[in-house]
PDB file of N, CA, C and O in Angstrom:
ATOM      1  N   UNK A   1     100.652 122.207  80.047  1.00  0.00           N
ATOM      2  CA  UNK A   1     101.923 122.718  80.530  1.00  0.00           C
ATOM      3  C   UNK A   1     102.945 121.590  80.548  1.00  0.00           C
ATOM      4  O   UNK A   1     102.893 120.452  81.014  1.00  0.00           O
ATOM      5  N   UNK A   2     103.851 122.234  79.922  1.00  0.00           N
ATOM      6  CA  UNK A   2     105.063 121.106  80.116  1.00  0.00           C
ATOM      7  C   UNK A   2     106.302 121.342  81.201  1.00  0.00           C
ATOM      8  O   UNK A   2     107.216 122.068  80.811  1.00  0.00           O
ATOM      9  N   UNK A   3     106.384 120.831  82.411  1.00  0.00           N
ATOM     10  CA  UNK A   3     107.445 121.668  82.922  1.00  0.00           C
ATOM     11  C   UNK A   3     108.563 120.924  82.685  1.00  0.00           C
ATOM     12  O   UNK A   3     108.692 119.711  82.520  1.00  0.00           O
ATOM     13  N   UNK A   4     109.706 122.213  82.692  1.00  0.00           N
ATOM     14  CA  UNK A   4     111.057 121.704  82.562  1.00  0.00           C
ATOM     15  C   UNK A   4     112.150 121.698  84.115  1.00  0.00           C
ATOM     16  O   UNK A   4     112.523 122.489  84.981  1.00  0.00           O
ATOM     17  N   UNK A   5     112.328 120.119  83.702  1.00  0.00           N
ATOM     18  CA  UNK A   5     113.115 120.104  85.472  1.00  0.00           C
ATOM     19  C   UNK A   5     114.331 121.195  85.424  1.00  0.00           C
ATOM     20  O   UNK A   5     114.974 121.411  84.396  1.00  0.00           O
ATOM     21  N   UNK A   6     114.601 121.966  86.884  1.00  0.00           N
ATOM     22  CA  UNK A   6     115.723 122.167  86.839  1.00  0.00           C
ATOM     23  C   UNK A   6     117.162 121.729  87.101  1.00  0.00           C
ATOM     24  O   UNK A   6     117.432 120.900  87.970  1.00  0.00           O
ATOM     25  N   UNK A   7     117.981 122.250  86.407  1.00  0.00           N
ATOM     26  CA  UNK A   7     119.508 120.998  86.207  1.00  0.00           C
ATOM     27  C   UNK A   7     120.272 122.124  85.969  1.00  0.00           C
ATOM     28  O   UNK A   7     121.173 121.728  85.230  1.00  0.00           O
ATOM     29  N   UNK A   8     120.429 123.355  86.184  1.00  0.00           N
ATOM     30  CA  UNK A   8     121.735 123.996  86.014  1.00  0.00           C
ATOM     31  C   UNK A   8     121.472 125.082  87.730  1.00  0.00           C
ATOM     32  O   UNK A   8     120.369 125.316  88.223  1.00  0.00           O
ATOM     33  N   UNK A   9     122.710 125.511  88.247  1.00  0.00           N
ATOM     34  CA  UNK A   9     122.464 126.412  89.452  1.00  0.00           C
ATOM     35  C   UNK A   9     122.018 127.656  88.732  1.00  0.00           C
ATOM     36  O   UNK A   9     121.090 128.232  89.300  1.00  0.00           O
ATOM     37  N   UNK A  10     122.418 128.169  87.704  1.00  0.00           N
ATOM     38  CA  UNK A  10     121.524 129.249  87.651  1.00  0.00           C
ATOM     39  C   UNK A  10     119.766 128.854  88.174  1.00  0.00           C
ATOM     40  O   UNK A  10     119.260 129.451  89.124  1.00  0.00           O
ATOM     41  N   UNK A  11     119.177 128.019  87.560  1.00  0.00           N
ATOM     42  CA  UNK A  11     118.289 127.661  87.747  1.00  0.00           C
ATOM     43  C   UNK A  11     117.537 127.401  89.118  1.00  0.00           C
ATOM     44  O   UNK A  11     116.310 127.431  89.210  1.00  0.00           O
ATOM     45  N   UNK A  12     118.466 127.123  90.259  1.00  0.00           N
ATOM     46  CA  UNK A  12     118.281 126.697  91.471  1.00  0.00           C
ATOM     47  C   UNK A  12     118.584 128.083  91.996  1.00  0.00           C
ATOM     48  O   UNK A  12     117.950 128.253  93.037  1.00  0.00           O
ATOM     49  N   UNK A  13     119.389 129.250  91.638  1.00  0.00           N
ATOM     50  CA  UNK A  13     119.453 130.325  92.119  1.00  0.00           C
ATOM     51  C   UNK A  13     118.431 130.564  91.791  1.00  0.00           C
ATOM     52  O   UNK A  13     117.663 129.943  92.526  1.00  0.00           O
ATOM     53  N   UNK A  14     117.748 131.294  90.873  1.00  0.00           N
ATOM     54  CA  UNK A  14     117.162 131.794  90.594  1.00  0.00           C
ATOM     55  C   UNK A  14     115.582 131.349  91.366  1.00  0.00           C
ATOM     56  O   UNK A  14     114.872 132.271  91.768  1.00  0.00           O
ATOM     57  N   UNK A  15     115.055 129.713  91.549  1.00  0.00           N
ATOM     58  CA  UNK A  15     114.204 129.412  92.433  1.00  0.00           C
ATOM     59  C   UNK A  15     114.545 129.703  93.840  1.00  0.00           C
ATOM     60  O   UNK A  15     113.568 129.796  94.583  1.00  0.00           O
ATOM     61  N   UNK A  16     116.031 129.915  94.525  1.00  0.00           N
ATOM     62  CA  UNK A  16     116.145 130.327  95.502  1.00  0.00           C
ATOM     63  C   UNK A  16     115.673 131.239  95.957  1.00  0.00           C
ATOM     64  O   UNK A  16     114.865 131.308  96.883  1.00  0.00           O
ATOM     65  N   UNK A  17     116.481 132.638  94.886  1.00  0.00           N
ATOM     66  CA  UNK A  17     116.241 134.060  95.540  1.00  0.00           C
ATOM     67  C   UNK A  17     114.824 134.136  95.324  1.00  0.00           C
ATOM     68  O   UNK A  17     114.194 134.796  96.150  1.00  0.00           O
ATOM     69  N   UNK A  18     113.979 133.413  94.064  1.00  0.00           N
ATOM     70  CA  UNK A  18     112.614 134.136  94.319  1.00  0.00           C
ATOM     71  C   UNK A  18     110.973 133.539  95.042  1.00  0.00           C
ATOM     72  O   UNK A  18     109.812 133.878  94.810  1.00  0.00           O
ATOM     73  N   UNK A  19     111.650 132.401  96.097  1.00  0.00           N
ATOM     74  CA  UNK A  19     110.878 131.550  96.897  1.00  0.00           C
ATOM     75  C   UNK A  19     110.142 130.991  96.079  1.00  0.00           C
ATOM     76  O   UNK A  19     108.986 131.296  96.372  1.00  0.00           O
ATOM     77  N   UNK A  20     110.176 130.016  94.782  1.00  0.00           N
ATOM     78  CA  UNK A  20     109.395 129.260  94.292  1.00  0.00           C
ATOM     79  C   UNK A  20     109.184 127.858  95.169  1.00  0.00           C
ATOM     80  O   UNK A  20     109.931 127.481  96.072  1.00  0.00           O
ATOM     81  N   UNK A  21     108.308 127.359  94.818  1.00  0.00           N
ATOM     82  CA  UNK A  21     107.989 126.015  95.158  1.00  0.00           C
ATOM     83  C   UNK A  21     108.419 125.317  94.164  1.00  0.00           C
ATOM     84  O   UNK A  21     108.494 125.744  93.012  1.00  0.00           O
ATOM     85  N   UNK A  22     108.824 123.873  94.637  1.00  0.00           N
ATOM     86  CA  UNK A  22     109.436 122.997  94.037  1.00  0.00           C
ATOM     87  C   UNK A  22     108.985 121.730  94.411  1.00  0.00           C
ATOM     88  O   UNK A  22     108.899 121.494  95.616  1.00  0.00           O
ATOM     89  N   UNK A  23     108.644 120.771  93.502  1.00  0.00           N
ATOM     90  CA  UNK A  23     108.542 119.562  93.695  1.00  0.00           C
ATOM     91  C   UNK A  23     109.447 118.605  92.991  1.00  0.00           C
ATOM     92  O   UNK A  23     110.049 118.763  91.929  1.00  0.00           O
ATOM     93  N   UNK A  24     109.413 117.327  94.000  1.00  0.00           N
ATOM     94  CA  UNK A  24     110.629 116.566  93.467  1.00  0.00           C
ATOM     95  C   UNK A  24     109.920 115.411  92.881  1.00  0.00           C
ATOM     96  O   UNK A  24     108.767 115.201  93.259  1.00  0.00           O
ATOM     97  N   UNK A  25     110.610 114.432  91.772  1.00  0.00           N
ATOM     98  CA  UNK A  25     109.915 113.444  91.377  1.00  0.00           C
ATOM     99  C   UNK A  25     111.318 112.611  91.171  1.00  0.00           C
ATOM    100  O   UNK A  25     112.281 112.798  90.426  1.00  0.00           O
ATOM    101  N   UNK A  26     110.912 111.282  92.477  1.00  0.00           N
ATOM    102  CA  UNK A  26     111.943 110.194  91.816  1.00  0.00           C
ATOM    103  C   UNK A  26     110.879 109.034  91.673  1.00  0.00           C
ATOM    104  O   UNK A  26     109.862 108.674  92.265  1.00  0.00           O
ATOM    105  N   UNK A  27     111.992 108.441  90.066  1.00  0.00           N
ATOM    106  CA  UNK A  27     110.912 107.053  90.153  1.00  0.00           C
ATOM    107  C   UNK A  27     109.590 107.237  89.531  1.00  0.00           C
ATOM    108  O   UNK A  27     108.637 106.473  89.680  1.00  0.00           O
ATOM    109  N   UNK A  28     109.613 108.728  88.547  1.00  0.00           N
ATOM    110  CA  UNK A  28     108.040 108.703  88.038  1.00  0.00           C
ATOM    111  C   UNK A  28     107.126 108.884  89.152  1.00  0.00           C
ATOM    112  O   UNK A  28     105.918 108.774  88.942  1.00  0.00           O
ATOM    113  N   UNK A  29     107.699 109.227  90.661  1.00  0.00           N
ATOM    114  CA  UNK A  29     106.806 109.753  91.587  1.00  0.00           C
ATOM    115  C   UNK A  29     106.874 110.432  92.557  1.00  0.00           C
ATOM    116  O   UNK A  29     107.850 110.404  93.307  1.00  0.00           O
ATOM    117  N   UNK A  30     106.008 111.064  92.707  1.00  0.00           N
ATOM    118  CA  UNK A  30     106.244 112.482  93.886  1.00  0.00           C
ATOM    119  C   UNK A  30     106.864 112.157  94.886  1.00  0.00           C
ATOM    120  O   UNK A  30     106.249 111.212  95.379  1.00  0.00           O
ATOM    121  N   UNK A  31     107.869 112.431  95.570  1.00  0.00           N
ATOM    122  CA  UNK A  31     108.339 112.384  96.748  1.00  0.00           C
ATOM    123  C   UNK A  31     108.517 113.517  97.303  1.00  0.00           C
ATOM    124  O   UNK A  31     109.292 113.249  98.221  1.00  0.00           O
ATOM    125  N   UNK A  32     108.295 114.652  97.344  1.00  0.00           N
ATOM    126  CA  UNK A  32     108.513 115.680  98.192  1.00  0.00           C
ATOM    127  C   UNK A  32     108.191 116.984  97.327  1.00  0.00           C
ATOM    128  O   UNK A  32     108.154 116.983  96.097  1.00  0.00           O
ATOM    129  N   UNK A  33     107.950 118.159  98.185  1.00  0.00           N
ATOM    130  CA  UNK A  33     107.535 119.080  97.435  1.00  0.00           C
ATOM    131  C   UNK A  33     107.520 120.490  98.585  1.00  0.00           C
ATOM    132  O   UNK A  33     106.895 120.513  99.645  1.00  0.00           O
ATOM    133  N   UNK A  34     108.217 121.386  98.139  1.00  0.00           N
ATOM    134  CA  UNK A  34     108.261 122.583  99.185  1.00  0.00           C
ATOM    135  C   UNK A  34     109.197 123.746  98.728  1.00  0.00           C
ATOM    136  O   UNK A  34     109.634 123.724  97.577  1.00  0.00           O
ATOM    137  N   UNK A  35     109.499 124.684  99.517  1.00  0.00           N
ATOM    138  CA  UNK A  35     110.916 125.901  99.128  1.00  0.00           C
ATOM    139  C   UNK A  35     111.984 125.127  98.997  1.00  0.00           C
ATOM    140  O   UNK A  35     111.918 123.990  99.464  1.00  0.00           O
ATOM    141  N   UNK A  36     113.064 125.521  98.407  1.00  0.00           N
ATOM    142  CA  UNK A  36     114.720 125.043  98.330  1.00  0.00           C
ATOM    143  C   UNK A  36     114.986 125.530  99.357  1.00  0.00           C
ATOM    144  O   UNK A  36     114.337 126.421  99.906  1.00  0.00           O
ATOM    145  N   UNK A  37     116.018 124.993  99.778  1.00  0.00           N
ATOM    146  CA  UNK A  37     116.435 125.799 101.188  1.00  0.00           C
ATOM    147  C   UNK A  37     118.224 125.663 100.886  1.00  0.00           C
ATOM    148  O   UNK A  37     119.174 126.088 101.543  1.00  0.00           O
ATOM    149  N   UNK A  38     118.166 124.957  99.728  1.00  0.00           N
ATOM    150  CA  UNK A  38     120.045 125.105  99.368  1.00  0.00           C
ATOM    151  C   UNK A  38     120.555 123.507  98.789  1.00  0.00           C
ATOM    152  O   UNK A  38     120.011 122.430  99.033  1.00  0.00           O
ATOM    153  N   UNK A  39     121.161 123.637  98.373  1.00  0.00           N
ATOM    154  CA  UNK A  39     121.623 122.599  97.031  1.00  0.00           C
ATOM    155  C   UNK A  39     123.409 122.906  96.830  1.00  0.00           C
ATOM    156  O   UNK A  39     123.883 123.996  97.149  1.00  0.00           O
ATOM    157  N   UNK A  40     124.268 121.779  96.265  1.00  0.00           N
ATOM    158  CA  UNK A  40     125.318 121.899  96.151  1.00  0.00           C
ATOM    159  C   UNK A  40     125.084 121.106  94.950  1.00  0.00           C
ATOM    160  O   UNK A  40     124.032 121.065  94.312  1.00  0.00           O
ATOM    161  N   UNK A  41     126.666 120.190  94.593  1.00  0.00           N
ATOM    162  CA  UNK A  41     126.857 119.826  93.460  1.00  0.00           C
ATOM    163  C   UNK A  41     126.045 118.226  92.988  1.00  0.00           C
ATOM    164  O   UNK A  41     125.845 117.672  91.907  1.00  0.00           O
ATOM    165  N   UNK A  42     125.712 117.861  94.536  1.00  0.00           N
ATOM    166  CA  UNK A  42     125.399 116.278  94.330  1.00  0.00           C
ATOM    167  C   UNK A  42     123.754 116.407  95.268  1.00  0.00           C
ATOM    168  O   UNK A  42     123.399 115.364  95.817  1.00  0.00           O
ATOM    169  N   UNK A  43     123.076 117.313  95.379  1.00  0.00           N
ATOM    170  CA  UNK A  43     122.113 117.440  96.048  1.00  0.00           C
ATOM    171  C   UNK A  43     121.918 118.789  96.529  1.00  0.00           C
ATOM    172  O   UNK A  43     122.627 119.762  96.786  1.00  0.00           O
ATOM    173  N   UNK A  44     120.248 118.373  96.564  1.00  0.00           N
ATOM    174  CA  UNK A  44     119.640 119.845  96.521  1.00  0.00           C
ATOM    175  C   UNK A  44     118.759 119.368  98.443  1.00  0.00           C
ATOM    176  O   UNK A  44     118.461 118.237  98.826  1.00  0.00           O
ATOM    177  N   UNK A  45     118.600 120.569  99.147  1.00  0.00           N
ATOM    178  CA  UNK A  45     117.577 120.197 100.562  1.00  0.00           C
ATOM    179  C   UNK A  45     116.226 120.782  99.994  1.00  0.00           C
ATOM    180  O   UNK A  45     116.035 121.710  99.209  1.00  0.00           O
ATOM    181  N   UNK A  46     115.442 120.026 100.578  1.00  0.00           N
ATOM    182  CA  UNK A  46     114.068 120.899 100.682  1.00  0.00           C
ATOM    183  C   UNK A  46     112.917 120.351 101.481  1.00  0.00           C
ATOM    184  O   UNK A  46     112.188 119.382 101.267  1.00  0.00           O
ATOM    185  N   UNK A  47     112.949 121.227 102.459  1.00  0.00           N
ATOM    186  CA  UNK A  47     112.015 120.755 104.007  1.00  0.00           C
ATOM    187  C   UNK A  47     112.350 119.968 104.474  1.00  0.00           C
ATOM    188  O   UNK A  47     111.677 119.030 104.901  1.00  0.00           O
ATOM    189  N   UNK A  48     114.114 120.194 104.566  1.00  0.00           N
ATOM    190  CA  UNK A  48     114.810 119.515 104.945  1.00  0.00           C
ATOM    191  C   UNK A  48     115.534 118.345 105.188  1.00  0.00           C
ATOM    192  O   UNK A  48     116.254 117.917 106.091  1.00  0.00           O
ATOM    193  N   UNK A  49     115.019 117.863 103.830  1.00  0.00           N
ATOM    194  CA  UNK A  49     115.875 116.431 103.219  1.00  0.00           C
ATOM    195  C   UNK A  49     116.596 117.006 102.007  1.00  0.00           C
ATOM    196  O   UNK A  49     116.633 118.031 101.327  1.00  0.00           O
ATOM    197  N   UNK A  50     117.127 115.847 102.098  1.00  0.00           N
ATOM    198  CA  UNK A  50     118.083 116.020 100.922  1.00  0.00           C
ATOM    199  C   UNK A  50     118.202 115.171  99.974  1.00  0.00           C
ATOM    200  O   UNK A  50     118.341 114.000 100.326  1.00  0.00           O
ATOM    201  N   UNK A  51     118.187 115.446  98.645  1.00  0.00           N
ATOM    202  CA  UNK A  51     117.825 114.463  97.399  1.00  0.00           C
ATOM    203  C   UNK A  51     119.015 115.403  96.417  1.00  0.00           C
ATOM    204  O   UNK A  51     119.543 116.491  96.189  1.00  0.00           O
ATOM    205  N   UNK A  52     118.877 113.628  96.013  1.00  0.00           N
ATOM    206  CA  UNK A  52     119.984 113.552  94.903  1.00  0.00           C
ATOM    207  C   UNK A  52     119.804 114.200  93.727  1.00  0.00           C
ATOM    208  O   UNK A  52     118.812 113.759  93.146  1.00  0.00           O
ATOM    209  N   UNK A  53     120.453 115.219  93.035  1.00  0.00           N
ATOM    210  CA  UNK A  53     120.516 115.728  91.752  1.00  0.00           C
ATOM    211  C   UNK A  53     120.489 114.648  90.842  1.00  0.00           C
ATOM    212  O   UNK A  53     119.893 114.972  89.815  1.00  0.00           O
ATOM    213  N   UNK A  54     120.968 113.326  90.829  1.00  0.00           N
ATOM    214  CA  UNK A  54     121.226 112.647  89.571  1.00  0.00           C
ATOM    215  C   UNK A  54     119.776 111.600  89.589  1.00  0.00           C
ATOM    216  O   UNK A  54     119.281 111.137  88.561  1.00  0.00           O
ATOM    217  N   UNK A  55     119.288 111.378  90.866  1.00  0.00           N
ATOM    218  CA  UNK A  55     118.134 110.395  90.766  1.00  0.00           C
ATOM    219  C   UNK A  55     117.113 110.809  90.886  1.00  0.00           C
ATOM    220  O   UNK A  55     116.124 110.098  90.709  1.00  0.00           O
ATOM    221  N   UNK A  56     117.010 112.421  91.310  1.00  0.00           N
ATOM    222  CA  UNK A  56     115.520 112.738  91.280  1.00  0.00           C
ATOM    223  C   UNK A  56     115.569 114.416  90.156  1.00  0.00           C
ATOM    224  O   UNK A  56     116.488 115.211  89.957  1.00  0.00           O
ATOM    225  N   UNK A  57     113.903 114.368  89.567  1.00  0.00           N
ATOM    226  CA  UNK A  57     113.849 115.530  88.738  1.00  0.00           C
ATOM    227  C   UNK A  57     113.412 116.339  89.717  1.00  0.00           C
ATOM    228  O   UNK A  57     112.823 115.838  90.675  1.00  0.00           O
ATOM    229  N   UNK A  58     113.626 117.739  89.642  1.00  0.00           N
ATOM    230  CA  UNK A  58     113.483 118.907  90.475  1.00  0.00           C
ATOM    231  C   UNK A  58     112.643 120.025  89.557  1.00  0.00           C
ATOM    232  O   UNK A  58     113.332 120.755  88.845  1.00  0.00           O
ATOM    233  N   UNK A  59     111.098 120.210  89.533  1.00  0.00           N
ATOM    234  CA  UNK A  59     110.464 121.238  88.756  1.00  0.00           C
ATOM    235  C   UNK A  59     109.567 122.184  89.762  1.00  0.00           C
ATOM    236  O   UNK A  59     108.680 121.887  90.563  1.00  0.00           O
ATOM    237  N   UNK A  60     110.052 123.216  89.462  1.00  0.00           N
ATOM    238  CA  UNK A  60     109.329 124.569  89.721  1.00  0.00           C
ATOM    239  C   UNK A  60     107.623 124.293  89.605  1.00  0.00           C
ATOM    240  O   UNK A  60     107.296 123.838  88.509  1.00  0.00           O
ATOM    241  N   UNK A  61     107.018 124.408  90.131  1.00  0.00           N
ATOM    242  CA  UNK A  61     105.481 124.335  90.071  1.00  0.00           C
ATOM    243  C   UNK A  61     104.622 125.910  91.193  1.00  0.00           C
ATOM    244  O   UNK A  61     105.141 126.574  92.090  1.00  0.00           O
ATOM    245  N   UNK A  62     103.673 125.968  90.791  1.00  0.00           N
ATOM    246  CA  UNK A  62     102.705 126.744  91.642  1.00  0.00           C
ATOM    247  C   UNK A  62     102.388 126.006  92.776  1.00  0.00           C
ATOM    248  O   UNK A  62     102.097 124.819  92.635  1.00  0.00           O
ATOM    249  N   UNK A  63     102.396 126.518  93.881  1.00  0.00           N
ATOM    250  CA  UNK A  63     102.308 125.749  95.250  1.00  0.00           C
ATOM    251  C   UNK A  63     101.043 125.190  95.352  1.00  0.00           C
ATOM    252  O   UNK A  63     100.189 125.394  94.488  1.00  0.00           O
ATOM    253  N   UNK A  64     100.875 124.601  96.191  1.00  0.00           N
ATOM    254  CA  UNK A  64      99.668 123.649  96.262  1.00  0.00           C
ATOM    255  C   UNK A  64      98.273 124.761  96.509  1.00  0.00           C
ATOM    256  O   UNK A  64      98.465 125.839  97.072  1.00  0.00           O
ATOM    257  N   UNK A  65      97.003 124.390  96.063  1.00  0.00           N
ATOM    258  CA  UNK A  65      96.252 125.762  96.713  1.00  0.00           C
ATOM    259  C   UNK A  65      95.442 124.565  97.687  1.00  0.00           C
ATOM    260  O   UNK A  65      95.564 123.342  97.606  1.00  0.00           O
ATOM    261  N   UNK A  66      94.666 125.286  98.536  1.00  0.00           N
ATOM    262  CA  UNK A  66      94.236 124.980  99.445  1.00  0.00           C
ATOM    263  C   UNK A  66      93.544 126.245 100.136  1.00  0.00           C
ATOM    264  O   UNK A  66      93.860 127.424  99.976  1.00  0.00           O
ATOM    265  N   UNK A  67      92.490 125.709 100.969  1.00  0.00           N
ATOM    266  CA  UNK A  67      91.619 127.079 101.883  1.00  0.00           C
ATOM    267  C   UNK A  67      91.884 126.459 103.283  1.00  0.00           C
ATOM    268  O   UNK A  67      91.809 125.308 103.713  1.00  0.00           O
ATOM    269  N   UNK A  68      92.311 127.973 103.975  1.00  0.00           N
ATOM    270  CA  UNK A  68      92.639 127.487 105.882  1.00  0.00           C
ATOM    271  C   UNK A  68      91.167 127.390 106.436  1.00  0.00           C
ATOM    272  O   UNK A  68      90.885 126.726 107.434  1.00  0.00           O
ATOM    273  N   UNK A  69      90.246 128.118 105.695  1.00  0.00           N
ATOM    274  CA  UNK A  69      88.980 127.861 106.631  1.00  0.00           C
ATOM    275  C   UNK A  69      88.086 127.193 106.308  1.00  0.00           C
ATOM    276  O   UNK A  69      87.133 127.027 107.069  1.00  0.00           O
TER     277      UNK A  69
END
């Protein structure tokens, strides 16, 4: 799989309205990973930080799996 970061608001709408998970990568490395919760022109939030559109990549992924019991 190759994912493609997202970089246009359609794109960030579209992960909005349909609760994708998102992980962020600055630096060639994970820094954060969760729902969008809202983005403007110079930054996107998610779990409540906020990262830069121009220094970090933003890709849609399948959420983490994991078992609660």
């Amino acid at each position: 799989m190759h994912p493609n970061p997202l970089r246009f608001d359609a794109d960030f709408d579209n992960v909005l309205f349909f609760g994708q998970y998102v992980v962020v990568v600055t630096d060639d490395k994970f820094t954060a990973g969760g729902l969008l919760e809202g983005y403007d022109d110079k930054h996107v939030w998610i779990r409540g930080k906020r990262h830069s559109r121009t220094s970090s990549s933003f890709i849609q992924m399948p959420p983490p799996d994991f078992d609660f019991f």
